[in-house]
C-alpha positions as CSV (number, residue, x, y, z in Angstrom):
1,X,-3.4,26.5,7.4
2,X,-3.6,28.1,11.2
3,X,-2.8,31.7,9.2
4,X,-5.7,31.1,7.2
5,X,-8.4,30.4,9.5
6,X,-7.5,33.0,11.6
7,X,-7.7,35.2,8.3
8,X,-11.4,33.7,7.6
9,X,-12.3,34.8,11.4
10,X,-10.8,38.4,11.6
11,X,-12.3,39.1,8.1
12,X,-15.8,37.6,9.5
13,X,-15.9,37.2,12.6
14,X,-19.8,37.7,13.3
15,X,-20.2,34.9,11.1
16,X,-18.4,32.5,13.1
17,X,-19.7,33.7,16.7
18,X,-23.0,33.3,15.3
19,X,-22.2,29.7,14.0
20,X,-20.3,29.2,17.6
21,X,-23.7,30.3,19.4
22,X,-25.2,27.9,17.3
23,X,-23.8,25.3,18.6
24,X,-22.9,26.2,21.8
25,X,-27.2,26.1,22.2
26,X,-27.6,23.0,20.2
27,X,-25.1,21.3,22.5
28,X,-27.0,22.6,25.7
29,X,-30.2,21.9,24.5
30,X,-28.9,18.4,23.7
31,X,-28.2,17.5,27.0
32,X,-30.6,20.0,29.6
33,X,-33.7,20.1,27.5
34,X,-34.0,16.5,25.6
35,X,-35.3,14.0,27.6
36,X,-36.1,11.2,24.9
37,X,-34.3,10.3,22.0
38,X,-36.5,11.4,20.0
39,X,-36.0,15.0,21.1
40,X,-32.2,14.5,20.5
41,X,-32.5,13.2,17.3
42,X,-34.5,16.7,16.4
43,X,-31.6,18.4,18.1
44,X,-28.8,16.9,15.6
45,X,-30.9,17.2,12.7
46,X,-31.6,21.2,13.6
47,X,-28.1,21.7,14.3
48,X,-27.3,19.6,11.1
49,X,-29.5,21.9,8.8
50,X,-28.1,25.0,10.4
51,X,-24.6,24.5,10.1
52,X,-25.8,24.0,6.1
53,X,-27.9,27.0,5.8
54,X,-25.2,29.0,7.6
55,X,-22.5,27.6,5.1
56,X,-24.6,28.2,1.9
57,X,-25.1,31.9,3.6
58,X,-21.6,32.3,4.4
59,X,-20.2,31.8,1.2
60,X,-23.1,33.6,-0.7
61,X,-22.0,36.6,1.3
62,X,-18.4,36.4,0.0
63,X,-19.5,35.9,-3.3
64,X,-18.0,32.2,-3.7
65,X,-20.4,29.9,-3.4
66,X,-21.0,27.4,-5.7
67,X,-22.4,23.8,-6.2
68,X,-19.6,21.9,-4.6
69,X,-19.4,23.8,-1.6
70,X,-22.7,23.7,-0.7
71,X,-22.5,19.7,-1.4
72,X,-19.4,19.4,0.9
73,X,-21.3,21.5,3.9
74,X,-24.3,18.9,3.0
75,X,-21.5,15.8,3.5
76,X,-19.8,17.2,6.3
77,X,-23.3,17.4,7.8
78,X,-24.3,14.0,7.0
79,X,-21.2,12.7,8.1
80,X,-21.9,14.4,11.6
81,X,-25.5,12.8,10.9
82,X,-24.3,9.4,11.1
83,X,-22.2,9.4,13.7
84,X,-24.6,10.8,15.8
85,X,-27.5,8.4,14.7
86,X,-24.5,5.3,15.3
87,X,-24.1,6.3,18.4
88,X,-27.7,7.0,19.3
89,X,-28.5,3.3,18.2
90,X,-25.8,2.3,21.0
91,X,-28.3,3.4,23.7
């Protein structure tokens, strides 16, 4: 499994700096520019629809995307979704 990923990153690897910028901002952003949690929330859900658009791109670009992998980078983001918005509600 370790073989492959570094495969996927050698073979793209401006993909997933990009995606790493991404959320290397979203995670400073999250704690130096949002004050309310409000702001946060918007954070997570920007983040959340970026790591799906970036998927759907991903893939589109190597010519395998199809249905069920843009519904499992949808999940995966939900999932991240909820956890966030669980522990948000803990504040």
């Amino acid at each position: 499994m370790i073989k492959e990923l570094l495969h996927e990153f050698k073979e793209y690897p401006r993909d997933y700096l990009f995606l790493g910028a991404v959320f290397l901002l979203g995670i400073l952003s999250f704690f130096f520019f949002a004050g309310t949690l409000s702001r946060r929330k918007t954070i997570v859900l920007v983040l959340a629809g970026s790591y799906i658009l970036w998927g759907i791109i991903h893939h589109y670009q190597k010519k395998d995307l199809h249905l069920w992998v843009a519904l499992e980078y949808f999940l995966i983001a939900l999932l991240g979704l909820v956890v966030c918005f669980s522990l948000f509600s803990l504040l």
